[in-house]
C-alpha positions in Angstrom: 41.2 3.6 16.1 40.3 0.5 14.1 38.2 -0.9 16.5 36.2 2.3 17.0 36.1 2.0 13.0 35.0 -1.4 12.9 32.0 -0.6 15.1 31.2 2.4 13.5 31.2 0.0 10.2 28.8 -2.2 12.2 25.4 -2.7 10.5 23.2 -5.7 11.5 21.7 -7.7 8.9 18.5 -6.1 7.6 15.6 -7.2 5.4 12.7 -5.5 3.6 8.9 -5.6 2.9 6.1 -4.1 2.3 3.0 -4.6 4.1 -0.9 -3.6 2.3 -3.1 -3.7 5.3 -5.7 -1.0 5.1 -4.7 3.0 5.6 -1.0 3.1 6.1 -1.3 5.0 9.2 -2.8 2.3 11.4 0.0 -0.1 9.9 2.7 2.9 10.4 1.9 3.2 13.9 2.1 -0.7 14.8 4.7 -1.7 13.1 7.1 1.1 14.7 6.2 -0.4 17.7 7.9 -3.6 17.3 11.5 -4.8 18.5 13.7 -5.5 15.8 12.0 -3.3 13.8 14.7 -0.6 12.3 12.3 2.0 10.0 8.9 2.6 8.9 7.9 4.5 6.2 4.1 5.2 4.6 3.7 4.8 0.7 2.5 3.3 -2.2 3.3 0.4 -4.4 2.1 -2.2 -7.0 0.9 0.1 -9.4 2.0 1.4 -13.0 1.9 5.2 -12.4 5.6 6.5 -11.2 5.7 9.1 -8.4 2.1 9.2 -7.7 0.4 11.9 -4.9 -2.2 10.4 -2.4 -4.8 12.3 -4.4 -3.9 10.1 -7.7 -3.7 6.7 -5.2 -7.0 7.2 -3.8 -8.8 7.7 -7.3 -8.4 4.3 -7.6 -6.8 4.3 -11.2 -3.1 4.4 -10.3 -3.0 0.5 -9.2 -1.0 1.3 -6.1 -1.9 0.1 -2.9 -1.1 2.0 0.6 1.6 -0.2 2.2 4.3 0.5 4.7 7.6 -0.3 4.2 9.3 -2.3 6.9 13.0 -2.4 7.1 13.9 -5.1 10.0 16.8 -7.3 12.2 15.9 -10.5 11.7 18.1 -11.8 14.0 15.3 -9.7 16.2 12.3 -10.3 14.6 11.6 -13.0 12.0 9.4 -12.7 8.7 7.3 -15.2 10.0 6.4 -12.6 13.5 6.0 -9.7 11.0 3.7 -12.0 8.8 1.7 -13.6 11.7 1.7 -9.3 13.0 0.4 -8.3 9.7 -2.7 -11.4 9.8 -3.5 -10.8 13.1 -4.3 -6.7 12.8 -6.1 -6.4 9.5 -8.8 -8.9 7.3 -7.1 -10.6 4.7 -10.1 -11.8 3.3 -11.6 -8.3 2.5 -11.5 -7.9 -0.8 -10.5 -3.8 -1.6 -11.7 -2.9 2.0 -10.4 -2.3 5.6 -13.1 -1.3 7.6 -14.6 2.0 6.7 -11.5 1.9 4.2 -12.8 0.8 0.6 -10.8 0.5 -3.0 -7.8 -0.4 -4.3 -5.9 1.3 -2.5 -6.4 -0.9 0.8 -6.3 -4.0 -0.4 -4.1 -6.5 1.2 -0.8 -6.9 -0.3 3.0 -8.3 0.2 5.4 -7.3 -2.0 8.6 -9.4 -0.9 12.0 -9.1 -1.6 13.5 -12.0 -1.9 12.7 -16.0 -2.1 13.1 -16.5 1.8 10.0 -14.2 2.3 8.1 -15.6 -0.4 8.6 -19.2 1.1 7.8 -17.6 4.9 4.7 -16.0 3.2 3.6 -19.4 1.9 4.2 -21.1 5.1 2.0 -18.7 7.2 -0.6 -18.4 4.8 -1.0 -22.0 5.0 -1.3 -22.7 8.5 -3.7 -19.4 8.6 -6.3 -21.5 6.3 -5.5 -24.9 7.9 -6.6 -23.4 11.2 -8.9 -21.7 9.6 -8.2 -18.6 11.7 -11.1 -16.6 9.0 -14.3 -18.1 8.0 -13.5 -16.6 4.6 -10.6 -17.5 2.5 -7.3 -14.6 2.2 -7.3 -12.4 -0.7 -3.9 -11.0 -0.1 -2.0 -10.4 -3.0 1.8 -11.7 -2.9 3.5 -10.1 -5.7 7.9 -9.5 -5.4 8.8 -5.3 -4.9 8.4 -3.7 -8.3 8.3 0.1 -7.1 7.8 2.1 -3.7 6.6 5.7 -3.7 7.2 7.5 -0.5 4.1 9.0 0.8 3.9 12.6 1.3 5.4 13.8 4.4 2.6 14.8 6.2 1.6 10.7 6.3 4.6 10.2 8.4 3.8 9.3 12.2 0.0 10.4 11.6 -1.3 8.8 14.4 1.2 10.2 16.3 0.6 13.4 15.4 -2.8 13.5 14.9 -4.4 11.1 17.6 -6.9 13.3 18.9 -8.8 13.4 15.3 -11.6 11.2 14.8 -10.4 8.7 12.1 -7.8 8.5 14.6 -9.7 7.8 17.9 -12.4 5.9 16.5 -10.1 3.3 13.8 -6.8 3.5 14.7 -6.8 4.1 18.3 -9.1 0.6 18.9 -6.4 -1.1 16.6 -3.5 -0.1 18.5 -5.0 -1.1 22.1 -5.6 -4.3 20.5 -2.3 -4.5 19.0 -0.2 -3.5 22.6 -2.4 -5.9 24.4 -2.0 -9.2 21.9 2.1 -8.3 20.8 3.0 -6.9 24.3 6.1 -8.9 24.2 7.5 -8.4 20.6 6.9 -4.2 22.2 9.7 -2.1 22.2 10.2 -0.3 25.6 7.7 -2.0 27.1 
């Protein structure tokens, strides 16, 4: 009995972030992809307003930014894969805009949650402009987790859901061959 206790107790080591990298359901839909990775969920962060709708995030004057929130085993999948992820399938040095995607509201943002992330974040970002992987420099903001809003639950597993629509086949559906094809390896089930 207490060994089928202890494992019940079992919980691996988990970390958080959240990830600003255009609409939230091309991020959603990667990032649940990935091994290691234990939850997804679409909302909003790095505003003022408290509890805001999609409606108030996309007028621009809430300060929040669509994000996804990424809870992960990094004994699976390191900050520094997530990060390097996150560079490789959006613009960082888009100011407001992903895309067709323009304001605030898809900017590019981290919000860490702790100093190991921040350090990781520094790292990448570093070797990104000493590559010079983009012509233009990264306008990402780094900022620590002040707040998340859960997005309304009709945001959950859009893509999913909603494939066939035409945001979805002509933006998201591009990304996501992209995205199997470059991180086939860091897949799960594949």
């Amino acid at each position: 009995m207490q060994t089928i206790m202890m494992l019940l107790s079992f919980q691996p080591a988990t970390d958080t972030i959240l990830l600003g990298a255009g609409c939230f359901w091309c991020v959603e839909a990667m990032f649940k992809k990935l091994k290691g990775v234990i939850s997804v969920e679409s909302g909003y962060s790095g505003g003022e307003m408290e509890n805001p709708s999609y409606r108030d995030v996309c007028s621009g004057e809430t300060g929040h930014a669509e994000v996804v929130k990424v809870v992960y085993d990094p004994a699976v999948l390191s900050v520094e894969q997530l990060l390097e992820i996150f560079f490789a399938v959006h613009n960082p040095t888009t100011l407001n805009r992903q895309g067709p995607d323009v304001g605030t509201q898809y900017r590019s943002a981290i919000y860490y949650s702790n100093e190991a992330q921040l350090e990781a974040i520094q790292q990448v970002m570093s070797r990104i402009e000493e590559a010079q992987l983009f012509k233009d420099p990264i306008v990402t903001e780094v900022a620590p987790i002040k707040n998340f809003y859960k997005a309304e639950d009709y945001h959950t597993d859009y893509f999913e859901l909603h494939g066939n629509e035409p945001y979805c086949q002509m933006v998201i559906r591009p990304k996501m061959t992209r995205f199997k094809e470059k991180f086939r390896s860091l897949l799960e089930g594949i």
